[in-house]
N, C-alpha and C positions, 0 to 999 in steps of 0.2 A: 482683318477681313480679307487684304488678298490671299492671306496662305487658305481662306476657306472656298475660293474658286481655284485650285489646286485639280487638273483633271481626276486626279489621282484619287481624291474624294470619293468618285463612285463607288470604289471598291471596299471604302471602311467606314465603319460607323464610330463617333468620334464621343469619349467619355468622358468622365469626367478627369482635370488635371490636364496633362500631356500623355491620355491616352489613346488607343485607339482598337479597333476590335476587327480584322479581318475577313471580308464576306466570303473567303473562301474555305477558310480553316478556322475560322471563327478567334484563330490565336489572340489574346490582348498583347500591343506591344506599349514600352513605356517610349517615348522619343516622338511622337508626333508624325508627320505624314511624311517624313525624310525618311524614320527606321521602314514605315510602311514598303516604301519606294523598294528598299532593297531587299525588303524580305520578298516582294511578290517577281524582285528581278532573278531572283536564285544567284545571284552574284554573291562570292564570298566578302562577308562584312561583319568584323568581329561582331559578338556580341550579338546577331540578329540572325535567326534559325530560318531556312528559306522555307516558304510554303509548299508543302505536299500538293495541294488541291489545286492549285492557280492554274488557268488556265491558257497553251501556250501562245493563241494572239495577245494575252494580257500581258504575259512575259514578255514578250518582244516589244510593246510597245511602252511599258514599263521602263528598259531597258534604250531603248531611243529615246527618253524623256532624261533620260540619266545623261547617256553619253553628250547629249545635245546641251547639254547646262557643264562649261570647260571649266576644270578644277583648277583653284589657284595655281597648282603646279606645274600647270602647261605652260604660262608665260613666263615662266623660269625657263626650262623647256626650249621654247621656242628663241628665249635669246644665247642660250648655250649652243643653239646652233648655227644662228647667224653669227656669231664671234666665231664660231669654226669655220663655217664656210669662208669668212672674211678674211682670216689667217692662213688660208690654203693656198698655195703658190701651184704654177702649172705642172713646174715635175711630181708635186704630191699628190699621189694616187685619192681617189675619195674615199676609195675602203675605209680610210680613216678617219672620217666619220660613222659613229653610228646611229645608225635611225633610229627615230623615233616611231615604233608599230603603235597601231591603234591600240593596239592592248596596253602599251605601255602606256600613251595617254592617260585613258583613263584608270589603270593601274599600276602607279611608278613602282619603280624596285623601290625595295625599303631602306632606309639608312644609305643613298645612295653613296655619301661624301663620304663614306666611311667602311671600312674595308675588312672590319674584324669577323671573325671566322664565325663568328656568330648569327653576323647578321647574312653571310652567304651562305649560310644553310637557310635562314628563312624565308629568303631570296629564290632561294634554288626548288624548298617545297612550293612556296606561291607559283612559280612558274609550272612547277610541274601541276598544281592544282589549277593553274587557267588554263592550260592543254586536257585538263581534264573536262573543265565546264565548258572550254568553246568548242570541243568535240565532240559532246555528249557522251563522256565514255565512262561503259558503267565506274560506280567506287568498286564493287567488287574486283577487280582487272588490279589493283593495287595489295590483292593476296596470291596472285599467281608468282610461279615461282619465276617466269620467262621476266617478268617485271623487277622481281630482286637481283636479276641477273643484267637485266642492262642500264640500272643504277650503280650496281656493283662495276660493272668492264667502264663504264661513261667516266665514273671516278678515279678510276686507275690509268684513262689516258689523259688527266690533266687538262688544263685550263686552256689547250690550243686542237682540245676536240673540236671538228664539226660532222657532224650526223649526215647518213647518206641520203643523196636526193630524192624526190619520188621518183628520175627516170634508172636513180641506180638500183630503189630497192625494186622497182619491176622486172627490169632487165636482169640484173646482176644474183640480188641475194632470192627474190621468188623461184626461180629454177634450181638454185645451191643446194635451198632447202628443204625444195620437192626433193633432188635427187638423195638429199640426205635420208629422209624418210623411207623412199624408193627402195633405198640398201640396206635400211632394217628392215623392211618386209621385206625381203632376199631373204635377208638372214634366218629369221624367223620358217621361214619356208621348208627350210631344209628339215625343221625336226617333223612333219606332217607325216615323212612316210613311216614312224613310229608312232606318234599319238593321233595323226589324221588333225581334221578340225572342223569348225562347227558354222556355217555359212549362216549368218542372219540378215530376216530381213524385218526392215522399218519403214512403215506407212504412214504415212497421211493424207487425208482428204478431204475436201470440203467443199458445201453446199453448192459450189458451182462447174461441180464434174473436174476438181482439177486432182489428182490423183500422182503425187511423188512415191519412189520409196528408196531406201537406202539402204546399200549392202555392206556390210560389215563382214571380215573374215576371224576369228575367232579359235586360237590354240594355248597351252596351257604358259607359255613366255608372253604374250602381247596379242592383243586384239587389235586392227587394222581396221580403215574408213575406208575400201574397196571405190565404190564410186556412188553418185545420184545420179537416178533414172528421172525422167518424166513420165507416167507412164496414164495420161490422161487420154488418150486419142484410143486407146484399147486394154482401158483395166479391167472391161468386163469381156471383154472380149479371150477367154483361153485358148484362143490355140497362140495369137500372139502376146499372150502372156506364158505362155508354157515357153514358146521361142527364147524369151527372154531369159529364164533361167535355167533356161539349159545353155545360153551361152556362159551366163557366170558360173555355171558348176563344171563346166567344159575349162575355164579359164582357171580354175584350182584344178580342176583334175578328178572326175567319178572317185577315182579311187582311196583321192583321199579326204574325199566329204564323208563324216559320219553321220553328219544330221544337221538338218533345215530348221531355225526356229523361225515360225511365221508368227504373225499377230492374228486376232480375231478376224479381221477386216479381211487379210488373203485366204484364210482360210473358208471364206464366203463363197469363192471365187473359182473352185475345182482345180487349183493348184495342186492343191497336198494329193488328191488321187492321182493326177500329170508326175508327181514326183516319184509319188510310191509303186505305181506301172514300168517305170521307163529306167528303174535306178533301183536296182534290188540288194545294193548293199547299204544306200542310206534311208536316216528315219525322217521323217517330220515330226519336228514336236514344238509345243506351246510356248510360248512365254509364261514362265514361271509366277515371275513378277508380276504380270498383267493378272494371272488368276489370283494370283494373292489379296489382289486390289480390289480384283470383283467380291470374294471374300468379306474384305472389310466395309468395302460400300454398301454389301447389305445385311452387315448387322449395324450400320448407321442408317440406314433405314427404317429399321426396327423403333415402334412409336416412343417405347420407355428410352430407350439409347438417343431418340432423333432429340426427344424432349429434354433429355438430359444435356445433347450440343449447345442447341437454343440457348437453354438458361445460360451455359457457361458463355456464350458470344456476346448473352445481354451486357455481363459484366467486362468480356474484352472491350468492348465495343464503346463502352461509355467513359472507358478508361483512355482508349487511346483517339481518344473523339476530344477531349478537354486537357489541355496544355497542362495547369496545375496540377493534376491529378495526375497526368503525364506522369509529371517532374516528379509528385510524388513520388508514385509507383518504385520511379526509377533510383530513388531514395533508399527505400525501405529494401529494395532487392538487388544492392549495393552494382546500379545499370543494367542488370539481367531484362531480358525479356520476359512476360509471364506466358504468350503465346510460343509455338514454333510454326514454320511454314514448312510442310513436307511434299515430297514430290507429286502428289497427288490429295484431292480434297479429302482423301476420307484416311490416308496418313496424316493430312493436316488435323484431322479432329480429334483423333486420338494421342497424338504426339503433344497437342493444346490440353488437351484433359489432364495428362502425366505432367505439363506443366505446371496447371491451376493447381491440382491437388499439393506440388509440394510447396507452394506459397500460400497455402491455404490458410495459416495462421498470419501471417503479415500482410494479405489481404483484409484479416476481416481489421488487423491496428491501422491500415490507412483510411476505411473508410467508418472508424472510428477515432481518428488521430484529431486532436485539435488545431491541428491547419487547415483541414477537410470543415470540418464544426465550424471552424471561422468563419467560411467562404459561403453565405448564406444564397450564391447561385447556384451552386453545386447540392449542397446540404437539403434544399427544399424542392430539387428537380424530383419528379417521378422515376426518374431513370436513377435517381441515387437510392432512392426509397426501396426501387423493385432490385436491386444491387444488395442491397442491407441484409432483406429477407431472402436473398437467396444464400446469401456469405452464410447465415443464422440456420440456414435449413439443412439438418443432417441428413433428410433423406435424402435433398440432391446432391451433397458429399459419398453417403451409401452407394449411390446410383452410379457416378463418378469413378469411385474405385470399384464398381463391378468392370464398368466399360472398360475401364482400364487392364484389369486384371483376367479381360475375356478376348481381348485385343493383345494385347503385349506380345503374347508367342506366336501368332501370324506376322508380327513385325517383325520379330525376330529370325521365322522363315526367310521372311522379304530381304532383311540387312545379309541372311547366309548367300542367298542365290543372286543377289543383287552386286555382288562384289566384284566380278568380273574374274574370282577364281572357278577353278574346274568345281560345279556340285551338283553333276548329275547324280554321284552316288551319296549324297546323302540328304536329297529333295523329298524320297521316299519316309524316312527317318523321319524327315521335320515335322511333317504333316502328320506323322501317326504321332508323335510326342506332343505336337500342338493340341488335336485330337483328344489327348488323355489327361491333357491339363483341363480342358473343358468339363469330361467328367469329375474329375478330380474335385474343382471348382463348387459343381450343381451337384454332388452327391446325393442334396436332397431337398433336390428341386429338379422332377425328372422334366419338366413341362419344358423350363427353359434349357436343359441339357440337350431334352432332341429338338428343339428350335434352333440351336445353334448347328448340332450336329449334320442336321437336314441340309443348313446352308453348305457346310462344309463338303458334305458326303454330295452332294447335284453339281457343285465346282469342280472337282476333283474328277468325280465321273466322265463329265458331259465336257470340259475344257482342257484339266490340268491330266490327267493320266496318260502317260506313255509308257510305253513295254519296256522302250531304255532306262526310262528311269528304274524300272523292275530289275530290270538285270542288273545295273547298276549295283544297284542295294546289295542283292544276293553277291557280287564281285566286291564289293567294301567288305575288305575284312575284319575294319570296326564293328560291323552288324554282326556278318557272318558266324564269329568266334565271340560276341557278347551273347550272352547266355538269358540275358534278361529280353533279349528280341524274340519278340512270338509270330512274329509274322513269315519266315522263309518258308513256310510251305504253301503260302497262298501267291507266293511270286516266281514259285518256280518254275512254272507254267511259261509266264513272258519271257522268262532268263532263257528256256529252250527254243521259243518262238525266235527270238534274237541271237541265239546259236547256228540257228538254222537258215537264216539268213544273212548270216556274217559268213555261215561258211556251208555255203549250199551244192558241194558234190559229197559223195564218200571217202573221194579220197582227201578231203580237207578236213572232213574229221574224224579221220581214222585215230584211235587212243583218246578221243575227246573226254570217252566216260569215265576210263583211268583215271584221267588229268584232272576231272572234276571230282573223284573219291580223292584224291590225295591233297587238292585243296581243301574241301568240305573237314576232312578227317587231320587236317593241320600233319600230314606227313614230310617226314624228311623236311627239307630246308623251307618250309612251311610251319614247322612247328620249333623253328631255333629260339633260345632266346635272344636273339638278335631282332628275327620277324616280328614276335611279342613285344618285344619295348617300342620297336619303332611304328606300331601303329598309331599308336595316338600322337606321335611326331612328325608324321611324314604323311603328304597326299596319298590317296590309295593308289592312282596311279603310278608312283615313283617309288612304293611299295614291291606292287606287282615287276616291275624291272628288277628291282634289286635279288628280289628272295622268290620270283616265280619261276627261275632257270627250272625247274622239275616238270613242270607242264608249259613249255613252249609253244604251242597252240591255243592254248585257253589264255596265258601271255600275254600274245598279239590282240584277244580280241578284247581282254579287260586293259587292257594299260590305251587302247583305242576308245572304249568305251567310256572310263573313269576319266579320262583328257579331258571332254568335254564339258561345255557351259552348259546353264540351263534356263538364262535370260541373258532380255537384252538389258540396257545401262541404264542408271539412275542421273547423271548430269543434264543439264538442260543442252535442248536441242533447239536453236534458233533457225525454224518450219519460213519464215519469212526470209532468212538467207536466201534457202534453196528455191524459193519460190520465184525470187527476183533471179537467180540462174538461170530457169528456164522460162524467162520470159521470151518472148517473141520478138520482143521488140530491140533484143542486143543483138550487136552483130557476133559473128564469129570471135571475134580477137578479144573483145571483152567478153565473152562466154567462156573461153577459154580460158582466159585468166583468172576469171572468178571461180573456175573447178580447180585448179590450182590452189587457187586461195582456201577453197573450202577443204581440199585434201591437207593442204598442211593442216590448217587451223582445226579439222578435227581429230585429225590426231595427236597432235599435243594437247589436245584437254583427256581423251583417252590416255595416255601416256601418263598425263599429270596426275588424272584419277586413277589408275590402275597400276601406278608404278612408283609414284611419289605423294601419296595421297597418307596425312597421317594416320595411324591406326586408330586413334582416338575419332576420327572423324566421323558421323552418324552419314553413310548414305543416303538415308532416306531425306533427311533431312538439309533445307537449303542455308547457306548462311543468313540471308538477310533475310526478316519478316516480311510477307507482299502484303504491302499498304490497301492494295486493293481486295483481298479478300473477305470471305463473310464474319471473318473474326476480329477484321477493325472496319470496314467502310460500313459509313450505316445507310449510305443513300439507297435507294429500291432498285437504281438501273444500277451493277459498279460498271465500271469503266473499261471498253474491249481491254482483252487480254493481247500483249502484245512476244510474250514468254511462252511456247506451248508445253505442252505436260511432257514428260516424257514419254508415255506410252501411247503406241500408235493407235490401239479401239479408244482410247480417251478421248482422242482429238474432235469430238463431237459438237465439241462447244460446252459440255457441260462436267467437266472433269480437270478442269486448266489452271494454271497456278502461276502467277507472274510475281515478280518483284520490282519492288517500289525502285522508279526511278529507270526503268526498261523501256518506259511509254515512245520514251527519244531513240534508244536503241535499237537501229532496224529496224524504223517503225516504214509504213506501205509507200510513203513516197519518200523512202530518202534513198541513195545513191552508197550501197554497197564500196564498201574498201573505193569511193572514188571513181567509181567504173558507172 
């Protein structure tokens, strides 16, 4: 009877045996209202999986209910240190004791008496796993490579390491490291006045007038995190928005920007005319990836495709809503996921659909398995029942692999222009092959052919088409010299608009026409077999250097052209950093430090992504499943997003993508790197 006035009670409903049942995650644990204790404290405890849903005053005090009941091993503890203090003569320094920290308390090293190499490896990850939970810092930060790299140096300076201070890594390694960055963008700088490069900007805003954005610089070696603006006090205001980016295109140099990619959001704004008036050698053009998006967002829109989500989220949703069936799951698809979380909601639904279908048969033996059949709380729920008959229903399987197979090559666009290599010259390409795969598809089903089409051909129009990317196309000499491409006559049109603009006297294009019959007609060192093999090896741009000596005017303007990106980046962008940057309420010297912080730290995730990222790796797609999206949370309200999407017209509130366990990371009132 006292362990059932246990505060802790509130939170579970108590079963039959030594069990208990979770009000937050509904989890059963076996062990009584102790296991309870730790699963709802998220503290590591063999054997007990911490709650996703718990909520964090219940953690905290959860957690002070813990530390406050003193583990037998503290009075061990405590007399090993009075025997030391007692033994300490006045020449012995106290260094020589070591303390006891709260953490150690109440989590001692393991095997302390004993010194085998085994147990200081599980010494050393425990440690490294409570630096993980009392910082809140995400588990994903334990796949970066900066991470294998100061476990690796830690271990190579032996057992008389100590770690630098907080006043050394301010002072000392924060400006080392800036300037180390500093001097690759130097470096990088220098090849602009042959490929030029691609100035991007990234926006967000929100409901309460406040208005960041972020410049990025962009050439065919490395993309660069330029700097954050605030630019809330006059984002609608253009002339002091036009101000502003004319100082950053002033700060690269007119000459060698070849094009602006804006988001939806600025392009609201009468920037891109400010740009295209005042700067006659560079373009403005879309985000690639942004149109891709809008793309696939409405054909998840569409009632048969919307309905088809639904069904398929009934079945996430009730899977990863009930532990057993968890476990199952995780059984039968030897730990896989059956969902994916992609960088965007409407990549998430179709990248989740490609999942379901191919576990499609070991779905329907779990909820046919007799472990499932056993467990007459699962077995007799409605959500199992309406599970059953959707697994049984071939048409929502038909349905399934349409979406899939009408979706797929827009994603495939997305993953090419998404990569952060140069594809202006082959965005053209993607679109028209995506395009023909659709008819392809509906050959005879004209209804749903120009339903797609429609969407396709008003995005393309009205957002995603630029003349660079025209010229492009016609300067790739994959398209050019493939014989199966029908479209160079409908883009030659842009390719001379963009001629004409790259090189706006006569005497700059004096022999232009020459230059383009002898590319067009594969002449002279145009038409080597050297040029032939190395097209499908070799960027068009680095192409055009090598084998374009014959028309050295046409040259300059494709190997400038073909350089260029045609989006901005798929990794996440933590919109709450920069937000607490400019706040008001920091002084100078921490404002300072934090753009510091922010210029390193985002370009080593640029770098990581764009330099060291494996090729296996799905851009679109995030490592960890968000706990809170519409394909496992089942509650009506989920829970704010504290992860923003990566694109900037996304950031509406209704396009946003978090992951499990980010809620703590950089959430609105914590205290940046400290500051």
């Amino acid at each position: 009877m006292v362990r059932e006035k246990d505060v802790c009670w509130e939170y579970a409903e108590k079963l039959d045996g030594n069990k208990v049942r979770c009000k937050f995650c509904l989890r059963i644990l076996n062990g009584g209202i102790s296991r309870l204790k730790h699963h709802l404290s998220r503290l590591p405890s063999k054997g007990v999986n911490p709650c996703t849903k718990v909520r964090d005053d219940v953690t905290d005090r959860v957690r002070d209910i813990i530390g406050s009941k003193e583990p037998p091993c503290t009075k061990k503890h405590k007399l090993i240190e009075t025997k030391a203090l007692a033994n300490i003569s006045p020449e012995k320094p106290l260094l020589s004791v070591e303390p006891i920290t709260p953490i150690a308390r109440i989590f001692p090293p393991i095997g302390q008496a004993i010194s085998s190499s085994g147990n200081n490896q599980e010494n050393a990850e425990r440690s490294i796993a409570l630096f993980f939970f009392e910082n809140k810092i995400d588990f994903g930060v334990a796949r970066s490579s900066s991470y294998h790299q100061m476990i690796e140096a830690v271990g190579k300076c032996g057992s008389g390491f100590i770690g630098p201070s907080p006043e050394t890594l301010k002072a000392t390694w924060l400006e080392r490291i800036k300037s180390e960055v500093s001097l690759q963008s130097k470096d990088v700088e220098k090849e602009w006045a042959m490929t030029g490069c691609t100035l991007i900007a990234e926006t967000w805003t929100d409901n309460k007038m406040k208005a960041l954005i972020n410049f990025l610089v962009s050439s065919p070696s490395r993309t660069f995190f330029y700097k954050s603006v605030d630019a809330s006090s006059y984002f609608k205001n253009l002339k002091c928005l036009s101000e502003l980016f004319d100082s950053i295109i002033q700060d690269f140099g007119p000459e060698n920007v070849v094009q602006v990619i804006v988001d939806n959001t600025l392009h609201c704004t009468g920037i891109v005319n400010h740009i295209l008036q005042n700067y006659g050698n560079v373009f403005v053009s879309p985000c690639a990836s942004q149109c891709i998006n809008a793309i696939l967002d409405e054909f998840s829109k569409l009632d048969w495709v919307n309905r088809c989500i639904l069904q398929a989220q009934s079945i996430s949703k009730f899977i990863y809503n009930n532990s057993p069936l968890l476990d199952l799951m995780k059984k039968f698809t030897g730990g896989q996921e059956i969902i994916k979380t992609g960088i965007t909601k409407s990549v998430s639904n179709f990248l989740s659909l490609q999942c379901l279908l191919k576990y499609r048969s070991r779905l329907k033996v779990i909820f046919n398995s007799p472990e499932l059949a056993a467990n007459s709380a699962y077995t007799n729920k409605s959500q199992s029942v309406n599970c059953i008959a959707i697994l049984d229903d071939n048409d929502f399987w038909r349905t399934a692999e349409e979406c899939v197979a009408v979706s797929e090559p827009f994603l495939k666009v997305m993953r090419e222009v998404s990569g952060g290599k140069p594809a202006v010259g082959t965005i053209y390409e993607l679109l028209t092959r995506a395009k023909e795969s659709i008819r392809t598809y509906y050959i005879m089903d004209e209804i749903k052919c120009k339903t797609f089409l429609d969407i396709v051909d008003k995005n393309w129009k009205n957002n995603l088409h630029s003349p660079l990317h025209s010229a492009a196309a016609f300067l790739n000499p994959g398209i050019q010299y493939n014989p199966e491409v029908k479209f160079l006559g409908s883009i030659k049109e842009d390719f001379f608009r963009v001629l004409e603009k790259l090189l706006p006297t006569p005497e700059l294009r004096r022999d232009i026409t020459t230059q383009i019959l002898l590319y067009t007609r594969a002449s002279g060192m145009f038409g080597c077999n050297l040029a032939k093999e190395a097209i499908d090896t070799v960027p068009p741009g680095i192409w055009w250097e090598q084998y374009g000596d014959a028309a050295p005017t046409l040259q300059r303007v494709a190997i400038k052209i073909l350089s260029q990106v045609c989006s901005t980046f798929t990794f996440e962008r933590h919109w709450s950093t920069f937000q607490q940057i400019h706040s008001e309420k920091r002084n100078k010297i921490d404002k300072e430090t934090l753009l510091d912080l922010v210029y390193i730290n985002y370009n080593l995730k640029l770098a990581r992504y764009l330099v060291s990222k494996p090729p296996e790796e799905d851009p679109l797609q995030l490592d960890d499943i968000d706990m809170t999206s519409e394909w496992v949370e089942e509650a009506e309200n989920p829970s704010p997003t504290q992860w923003l999407d990566r694109f900037g017209s996304g950031l509406d509130g209704n396009d946003l993508n978090t992951r499990q366990f980010t809620a703590a990371i950089f959430g609105p009132g914590d205290n940046i790197f400290g500051l």
